[in-house]
N, C-alpha and C positions, 0 to 999 in steps of 0.2 A: 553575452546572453543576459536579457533580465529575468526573474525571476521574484514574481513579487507573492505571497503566501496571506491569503485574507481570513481573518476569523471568523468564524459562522457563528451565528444567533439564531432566537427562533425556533420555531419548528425543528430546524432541520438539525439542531444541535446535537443531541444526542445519538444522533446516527451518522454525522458526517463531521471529520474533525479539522478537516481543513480542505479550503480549494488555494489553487495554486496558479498564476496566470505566467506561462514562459513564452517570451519571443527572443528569435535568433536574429542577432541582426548578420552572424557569419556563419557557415556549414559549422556545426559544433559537432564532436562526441562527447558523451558522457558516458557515465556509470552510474545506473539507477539502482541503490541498494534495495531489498523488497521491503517494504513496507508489513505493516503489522495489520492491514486492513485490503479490502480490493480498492483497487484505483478505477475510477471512470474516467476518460478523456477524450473532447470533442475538439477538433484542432478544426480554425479557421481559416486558418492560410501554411503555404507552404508543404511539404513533406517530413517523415518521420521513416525512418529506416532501423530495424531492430539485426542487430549485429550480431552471431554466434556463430564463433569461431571463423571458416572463408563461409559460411553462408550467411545471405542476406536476405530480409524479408520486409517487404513496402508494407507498411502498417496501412488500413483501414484509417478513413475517416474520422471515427468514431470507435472508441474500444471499451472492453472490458478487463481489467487485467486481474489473473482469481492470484488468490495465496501463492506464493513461491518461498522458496529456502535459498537462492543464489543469487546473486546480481546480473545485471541485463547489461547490454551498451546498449546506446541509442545515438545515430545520428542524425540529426535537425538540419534541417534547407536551409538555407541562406532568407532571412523576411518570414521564416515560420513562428508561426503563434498557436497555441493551445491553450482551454482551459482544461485544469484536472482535478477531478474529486476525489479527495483521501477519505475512505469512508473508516470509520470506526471500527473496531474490528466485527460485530457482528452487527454492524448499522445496514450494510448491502443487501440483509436478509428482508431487511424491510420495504425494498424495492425490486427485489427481483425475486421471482417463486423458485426458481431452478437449487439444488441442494449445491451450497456452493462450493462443496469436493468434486464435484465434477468440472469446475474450472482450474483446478488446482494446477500450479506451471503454464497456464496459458495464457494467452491476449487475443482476446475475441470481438468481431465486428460486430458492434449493438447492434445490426441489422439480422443476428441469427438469434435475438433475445426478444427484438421489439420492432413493432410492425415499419415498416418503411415508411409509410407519410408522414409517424410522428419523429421518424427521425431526419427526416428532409428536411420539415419545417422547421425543428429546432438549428440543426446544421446550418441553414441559409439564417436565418434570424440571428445566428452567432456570428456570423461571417459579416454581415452585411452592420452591426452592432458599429455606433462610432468611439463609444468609450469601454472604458474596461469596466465601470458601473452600469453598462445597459450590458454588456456580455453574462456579468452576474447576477443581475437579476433576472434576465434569460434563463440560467442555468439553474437559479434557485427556483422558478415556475415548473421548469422540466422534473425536478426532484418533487419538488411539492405535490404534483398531478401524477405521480409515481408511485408516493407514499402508501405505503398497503396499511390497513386497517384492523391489525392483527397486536395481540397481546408480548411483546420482548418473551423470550423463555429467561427465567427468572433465574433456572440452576447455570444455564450457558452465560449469564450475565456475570450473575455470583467469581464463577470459574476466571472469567477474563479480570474482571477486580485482585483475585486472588493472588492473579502470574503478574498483574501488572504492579501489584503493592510489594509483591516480591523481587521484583522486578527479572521476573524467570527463573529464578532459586527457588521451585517448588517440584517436591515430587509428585508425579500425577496419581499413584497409587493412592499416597495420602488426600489427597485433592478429592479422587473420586469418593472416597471412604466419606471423608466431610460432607460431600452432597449426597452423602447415603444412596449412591448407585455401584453397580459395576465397574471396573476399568472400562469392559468393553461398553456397555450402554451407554456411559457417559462418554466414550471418544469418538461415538457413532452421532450424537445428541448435536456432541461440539463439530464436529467436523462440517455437518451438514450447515449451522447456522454462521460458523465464523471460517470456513475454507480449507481449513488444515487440521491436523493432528493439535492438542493440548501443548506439545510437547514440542512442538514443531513453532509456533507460537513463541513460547518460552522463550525457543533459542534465539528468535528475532529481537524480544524484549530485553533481552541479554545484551547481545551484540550493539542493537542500539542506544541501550542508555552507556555501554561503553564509550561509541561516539559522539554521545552530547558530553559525555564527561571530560573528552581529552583535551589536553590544554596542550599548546607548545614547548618539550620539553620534558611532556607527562614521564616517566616512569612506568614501562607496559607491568611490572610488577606487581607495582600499586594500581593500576589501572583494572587490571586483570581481579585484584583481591575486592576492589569496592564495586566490581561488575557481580561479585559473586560466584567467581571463578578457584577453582580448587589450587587451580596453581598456573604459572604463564604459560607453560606448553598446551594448558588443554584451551585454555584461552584463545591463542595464536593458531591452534586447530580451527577451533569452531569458528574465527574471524575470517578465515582463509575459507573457510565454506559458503560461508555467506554474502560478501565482499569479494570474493575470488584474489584475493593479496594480502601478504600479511601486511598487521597494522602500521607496520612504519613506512613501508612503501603506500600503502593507501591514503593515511594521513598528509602525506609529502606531497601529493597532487591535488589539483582544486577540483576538477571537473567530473565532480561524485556528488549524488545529493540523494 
């Protein structure tokens, strides 16, 4: 499978942190750990089959995927291609009105968010694309003529700064106190604009910079303490929620991203 990850410029920087272009050249599974942001993804060719537990489910064309806490499988056709949007954690708000707790744990056919013509014609337009630079600028037209014209909320900004400089070692009690709200107001604020709970967030920024950190050989001890973890068992809990295995068997296989 390749897997190639393009940097965004531009407009669309601030609200989208990465696209990502994968083709199978053989049936693949993976394990898609959740991201810290919603995923959009428009596949050109091929099928996408989302895997849990003995049920299976033929993915849409075109999807939505809101905030989750667990990891996914996914298995890819043989000659399947996708592009996918990692949006920033609260960049999606800027393109879709819908309060985005109400996609929280799912994967949804753009066609229940956004009229059908324009997503035919973008679908065909990607498909019919001969290079991976005409796909992207496709994709970067479609986000562009998306973009809503609306002001960031400045405390939901603040908030995701806060967990990411902490890198999820924040309590949200203290958190909310800082932007001089309630717990409940502010997690009612956040939830809406970036998909999930404060707190629920955290745990993702956690676990993930745990993964950029491991090295071959790492030390889950040490690993665990520079994650900001109180001690390895609560560590190897919360990675086992999120990842669905603990870290040495997880790390030990490739086919995770």
């Amino acid at each position: 499978m390749d897997v190639k990850r393009i940097a965004v410029s531009g407009r669309l920087a601030p609200y989208v942190r990465a696209f990502t272009l994968v083709e199978a050249h053989e049936e693949t599974t993976r394990t898609l750990v959740p991201e810290t942001g919603l995923v959009l993804g428009i596949r050109y060719r091929g099928s996408a089959t989302q895997l849990d537990g003995s049920e299976e489910r033929l993915l849409p064309g075109h999807t939505l995927t809101g905030m989750r806490t667990s990891a996914r499988r996914m298995r890819t056709s043989a000659g399947g291609g996708a592009v996918l949007v990692a949006f920033r954690e609260a960049g999606a708000a800027r393109f879709f009105a819908e309060p985005l707790h109400e996609l929280f744990g799912q994967t949804l056919s753009l066609a229940d968010l956004l009229p059908h013509r324009v997503l035919d014609r973008v679908s065909s337009q990607v498909a019919e694309a001969g290079t991976d630079a005409l796909r992207m600028g496709l994709i970067e037209q479609f986000l562009l003529a998306r973009l809503r014209p609306r002001e960031p909320d400045a405390i939901v900004a603040a908030a995701v700064e806060a967990i990411q400089a902490a890198r999820g070692s924040v309590r949200m009690g203290a958190l909310a106190r800082q932007l001089h709200l309630s717990q409940d107001a502010f997690e009612k604020r956040f939830r809406a604009q970036v998909g999930s709970t404060p707190k629920q967030l955290a745990s993702l920024v956690r676990v993930r910079h745990a993964m950029a950190s491991y090295r071959p050989g790492s030390s889950l001890s040490r690993l665990a303490l520079d994650a900001g973890y109180f001690d390895q068992s609560h560590f190897i809990r919360e990675f086992r929620a999120v990842t669905g295995e603990a870290p040495r068997r997880f790390f030990h296989r490739a086919e995770h991203c």
